[in-house]
C-alpha positions as CSV (number, residue, x, y, z in Angstrom):
1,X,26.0,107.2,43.8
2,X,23.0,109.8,42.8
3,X,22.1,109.2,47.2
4,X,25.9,110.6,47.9
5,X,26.1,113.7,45.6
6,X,22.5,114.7,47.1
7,X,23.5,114.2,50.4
8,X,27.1,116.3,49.9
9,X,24.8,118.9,48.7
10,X,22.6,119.1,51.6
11,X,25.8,119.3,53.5
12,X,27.2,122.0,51.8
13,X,24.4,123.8,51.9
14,X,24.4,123.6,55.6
15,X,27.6,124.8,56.1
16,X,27.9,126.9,53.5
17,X,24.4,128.5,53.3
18,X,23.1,128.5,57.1
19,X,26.8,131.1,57.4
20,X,25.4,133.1,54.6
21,X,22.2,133.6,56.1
22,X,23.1,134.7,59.2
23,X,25.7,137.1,57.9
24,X,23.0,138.4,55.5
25,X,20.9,139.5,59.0
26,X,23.4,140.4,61.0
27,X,24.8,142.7,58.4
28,X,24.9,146.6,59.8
29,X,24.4,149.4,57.4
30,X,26.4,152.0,59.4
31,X,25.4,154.5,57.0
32,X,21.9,153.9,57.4
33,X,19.8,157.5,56.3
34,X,18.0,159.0,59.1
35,X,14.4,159.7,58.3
36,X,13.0,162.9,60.1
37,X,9.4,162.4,61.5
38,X,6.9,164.2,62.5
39,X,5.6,163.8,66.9
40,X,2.5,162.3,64.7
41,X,4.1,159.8,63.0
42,X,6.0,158.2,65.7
43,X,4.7,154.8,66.8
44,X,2.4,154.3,70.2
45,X,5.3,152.9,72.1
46,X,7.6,155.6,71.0
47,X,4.7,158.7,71.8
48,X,4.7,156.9,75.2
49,X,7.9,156.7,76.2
50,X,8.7,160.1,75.0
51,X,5.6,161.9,76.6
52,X,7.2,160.4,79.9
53,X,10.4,161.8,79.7
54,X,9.2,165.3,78.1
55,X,8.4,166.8,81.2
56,X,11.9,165.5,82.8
57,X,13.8,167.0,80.5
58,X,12.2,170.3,79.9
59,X,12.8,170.6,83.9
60,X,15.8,170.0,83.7
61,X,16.5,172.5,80.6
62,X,16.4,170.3,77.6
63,X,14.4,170.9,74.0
64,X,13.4,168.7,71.6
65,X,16.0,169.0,68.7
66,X,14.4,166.0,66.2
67,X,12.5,162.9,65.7
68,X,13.7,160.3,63.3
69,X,14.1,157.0,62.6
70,X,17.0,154.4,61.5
71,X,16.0,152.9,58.4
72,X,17.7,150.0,57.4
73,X,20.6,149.8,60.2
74,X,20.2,146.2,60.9
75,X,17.6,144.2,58.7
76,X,15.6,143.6,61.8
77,X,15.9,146.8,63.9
78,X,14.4,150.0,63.7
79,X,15.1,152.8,66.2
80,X,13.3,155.3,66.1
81,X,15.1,158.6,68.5
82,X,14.1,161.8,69.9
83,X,17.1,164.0,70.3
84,X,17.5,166.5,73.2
85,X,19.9,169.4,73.6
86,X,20.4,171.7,76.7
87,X,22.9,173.8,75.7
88,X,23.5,175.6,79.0
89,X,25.1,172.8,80.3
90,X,26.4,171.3,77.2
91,X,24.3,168.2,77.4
92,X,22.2,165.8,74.9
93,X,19.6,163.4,75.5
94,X,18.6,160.4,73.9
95,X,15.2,159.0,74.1
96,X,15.0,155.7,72.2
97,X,12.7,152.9,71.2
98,X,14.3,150.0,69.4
99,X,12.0,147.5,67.7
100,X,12.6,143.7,66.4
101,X,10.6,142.4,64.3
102,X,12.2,139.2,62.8
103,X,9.6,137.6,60.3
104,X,7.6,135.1,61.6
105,X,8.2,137.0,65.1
106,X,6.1,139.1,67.5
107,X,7.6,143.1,67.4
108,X,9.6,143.6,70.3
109,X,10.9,147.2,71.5
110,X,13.0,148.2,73.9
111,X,12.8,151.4,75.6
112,X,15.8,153.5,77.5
113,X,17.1,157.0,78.0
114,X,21.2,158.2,76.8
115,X,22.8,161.1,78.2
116,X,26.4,162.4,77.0
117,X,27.8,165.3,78.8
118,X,30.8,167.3,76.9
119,X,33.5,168.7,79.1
120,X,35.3,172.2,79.0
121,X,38.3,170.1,78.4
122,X,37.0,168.1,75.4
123,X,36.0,165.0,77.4
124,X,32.9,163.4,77.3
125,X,30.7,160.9,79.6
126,X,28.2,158.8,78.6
127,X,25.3,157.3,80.3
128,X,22.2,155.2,80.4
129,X,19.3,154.1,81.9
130,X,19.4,150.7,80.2
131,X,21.2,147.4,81.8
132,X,20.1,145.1,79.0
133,X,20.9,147.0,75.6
134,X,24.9,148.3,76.0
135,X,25.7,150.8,74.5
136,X,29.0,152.0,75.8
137,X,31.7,150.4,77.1
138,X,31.1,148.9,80.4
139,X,34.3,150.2,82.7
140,X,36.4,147.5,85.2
141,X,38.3,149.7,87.4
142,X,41.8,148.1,87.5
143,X,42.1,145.4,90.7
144,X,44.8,146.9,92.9
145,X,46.7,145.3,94.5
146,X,47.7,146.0,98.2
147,X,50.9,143.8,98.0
148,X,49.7,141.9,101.0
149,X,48.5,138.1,101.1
């Protein structure tokens, strides 16, 4: 009988813990405080990436607002962001490095550039260099249909 109540428990635990667990790292602070940082104390990946969109930018009439980083969003993400603004044209830039580092995992980043454009009439696109990490919604232009067969 001792056999059955240990093996109920290992499948409770199962289904009730393994749930629990994944909940517990896939839970999103979206208040999560945005730490300033100094151009120094940004990691090599990030220095990288941003020294090769610097020039870009500043071309095109962008400055360098901030650099911080997401602390705590997601348990095992950290972005870390430099902020753009040209404010001629009424633009912001986004250039972002997103690392993963799950325990027992190698760190992972992903690198990719965000534009948002405002409008004179309030509205606002957004864009990006990245087709792997989607961050906007992803538009289907409605199938028309010609009435034919």
């Amino acid at each position: 009988m001792t056999g059955l109540y240990f093996i109920a428990a290992v499948i409770a635990a199962l289904y009730i813990g393994g749930p629990l667990l994944v909940k517990r790292m896939m839970n999103m602070n979206i208040r999560a405080p945005l730490a300033p940082l100094e151009y120094e104390q940004l990691p090599a990946a990030a220095q990288i990436l941003f020294e090769q969109t610097s020039p870009p930018l500043q071309n095109l009439g962008f400055e360098v607002v901030a650099h911080f980083e997401m602390r705590g969003a997601l348990g095992t993400v950290t972005p870390v962001v430099t902020l753009w603004v040209n404010r001629r044209t009424a633009q912001a830039a986004a250039a972002v490095v997103t690392y993963t580092h799950a325990s027992g995992q190698p760190i992972k980043n992903q690198r990719y550039l965000e534009f948002s454009t405002k409008m004179a009439d309030g509205m606002a696109v957004m864009t990006s260099n990245s087709a792997q990490i989607g961050s906007f919604w992803k538009f289907q232009p409605p199938i028309r249909s010609t009435g034919r067969n």
